[in-house]
N, C-alpha and C positions, 0 to 999 in steps of 0.2 A: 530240254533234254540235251541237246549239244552245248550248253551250258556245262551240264556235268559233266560232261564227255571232257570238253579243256580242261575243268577244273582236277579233273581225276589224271589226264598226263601232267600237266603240269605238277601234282603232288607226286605222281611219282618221279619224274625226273629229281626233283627236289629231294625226295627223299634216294636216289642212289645214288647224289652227290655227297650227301650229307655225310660225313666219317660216322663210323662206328662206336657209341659207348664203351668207355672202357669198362674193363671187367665182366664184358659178355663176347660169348663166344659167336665169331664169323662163321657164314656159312662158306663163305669162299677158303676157309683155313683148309680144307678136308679137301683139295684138291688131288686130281692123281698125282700119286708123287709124292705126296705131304707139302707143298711147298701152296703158295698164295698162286692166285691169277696175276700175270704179269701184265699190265695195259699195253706194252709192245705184241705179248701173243693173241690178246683181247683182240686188239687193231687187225692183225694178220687175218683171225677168224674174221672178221668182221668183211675183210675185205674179199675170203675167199667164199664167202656166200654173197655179196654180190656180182661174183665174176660167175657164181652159179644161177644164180638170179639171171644172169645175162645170158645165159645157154638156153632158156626157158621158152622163149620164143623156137629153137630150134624144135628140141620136146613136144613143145604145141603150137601150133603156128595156128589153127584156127582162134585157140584164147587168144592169143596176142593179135590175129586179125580184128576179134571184136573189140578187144582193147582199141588198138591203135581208130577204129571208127567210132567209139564211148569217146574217146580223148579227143579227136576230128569236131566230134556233135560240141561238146563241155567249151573247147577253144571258140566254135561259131557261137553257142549262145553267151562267153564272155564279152566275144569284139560287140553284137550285138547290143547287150546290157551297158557295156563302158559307151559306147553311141548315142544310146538314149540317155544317158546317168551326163553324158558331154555336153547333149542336144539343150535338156534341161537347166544346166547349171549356164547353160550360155544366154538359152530367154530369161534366168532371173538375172543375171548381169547386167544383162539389155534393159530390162524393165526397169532396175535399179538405175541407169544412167538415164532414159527415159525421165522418167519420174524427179529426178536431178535438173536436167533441161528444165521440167516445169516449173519447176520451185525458181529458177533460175531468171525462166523468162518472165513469170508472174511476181515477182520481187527483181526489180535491174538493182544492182551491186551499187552504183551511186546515190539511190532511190532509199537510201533506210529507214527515214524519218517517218513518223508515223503522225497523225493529224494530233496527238498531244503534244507532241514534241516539237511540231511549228505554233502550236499557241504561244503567244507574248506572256513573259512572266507578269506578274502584279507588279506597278508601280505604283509606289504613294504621289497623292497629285501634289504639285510644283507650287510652293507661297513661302513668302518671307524670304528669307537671304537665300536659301537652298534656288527658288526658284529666279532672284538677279541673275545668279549667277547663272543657272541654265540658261537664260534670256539671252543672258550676254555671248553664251559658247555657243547656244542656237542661232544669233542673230549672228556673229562671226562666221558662221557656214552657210546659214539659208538667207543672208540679209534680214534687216531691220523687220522687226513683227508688224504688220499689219493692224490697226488700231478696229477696234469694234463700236460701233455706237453704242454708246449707256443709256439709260434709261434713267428718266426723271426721277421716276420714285424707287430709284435701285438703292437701296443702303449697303454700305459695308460688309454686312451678314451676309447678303443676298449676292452680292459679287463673289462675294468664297463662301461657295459651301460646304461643310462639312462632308466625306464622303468614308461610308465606315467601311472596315476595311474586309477584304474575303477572310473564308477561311482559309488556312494555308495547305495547303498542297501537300500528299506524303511524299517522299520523299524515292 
């Protein structure tokens, strides 16, 4: 209901700013006088019914007592309503930076990595010239490899085995 109510001042202000179609007749033409309303004498009315409007309390002093105590009540239950509308908006702040902290303290900032992301990627295992030469760039940092007993009946195969390979990883 107070939906229509704006919607209906606001079309009319709209509509008496709005000029007049030509070729129809103003109601303001048929002024006393013959002459139009001038927005200078418009103003002057305007201003001396609120200086009448302002005598009104003299007129009636009880309307204007329960006025000004309507107005007293309307002003407390505003400060009231902005207090709690203040109160409110200040525990969801709080709760939001709350709730921030937690994320915060339950994830530490240098801490991002997650247990996929420290897995070792796939490496193909180390034979033939690929792996001298690891040997040689591993044995220049950690010293000379450590030799393993063979086995008697080890053949060739069986020292290097094939090792197939994972699936790969998306991406």
């Amino acid at each position: 209901m107070f939906f229509l109510l704006r919607i209906g001042f606001w079309l009319t202000i709209v509509l008496l700013l709005l000029p007049s179609l030509p070729g129809t007749q103003q109601s303001g033409t048929d002024a006393p006088g013959g002459a139009q309303v001038d927005p200078l004498r418009a103003l002057s009315a305007a201003t001396s019914a609120v200086s009448d409007a302002g005598g009104f309390c003299e007129r009636q002093p009880q309307a204007c007592a329960i006025g000004s105590e309507i107005i007293t009540q309307l002003g407390t239950r505003a400060e009231a309503g902005a207090q709690l509308l203040l109160g409110y908006i200040g525990d969801q702040i709080s709760e939001q930076k709350r709730k921030a902290a937690e994320r915060a303290a339950a994830n530490p900032a240098g801490d991002t990595l997650t247990a996929h992301d420290l897995s070792p990627a796939w490496q193909a295992p180390i034979g033939g010239e690929a792996g001298a030469r690891a040997d040689a760039s591993s044995s220049a940092i950690f010293g000379p490899p450590v030799a393993t007993p063979a086995s008697a009946d080890a053949t060739p195969a069986a020292a290097a085995p094939s090792v197939p390979k994972p699936p790969r990883r998306p991406s």
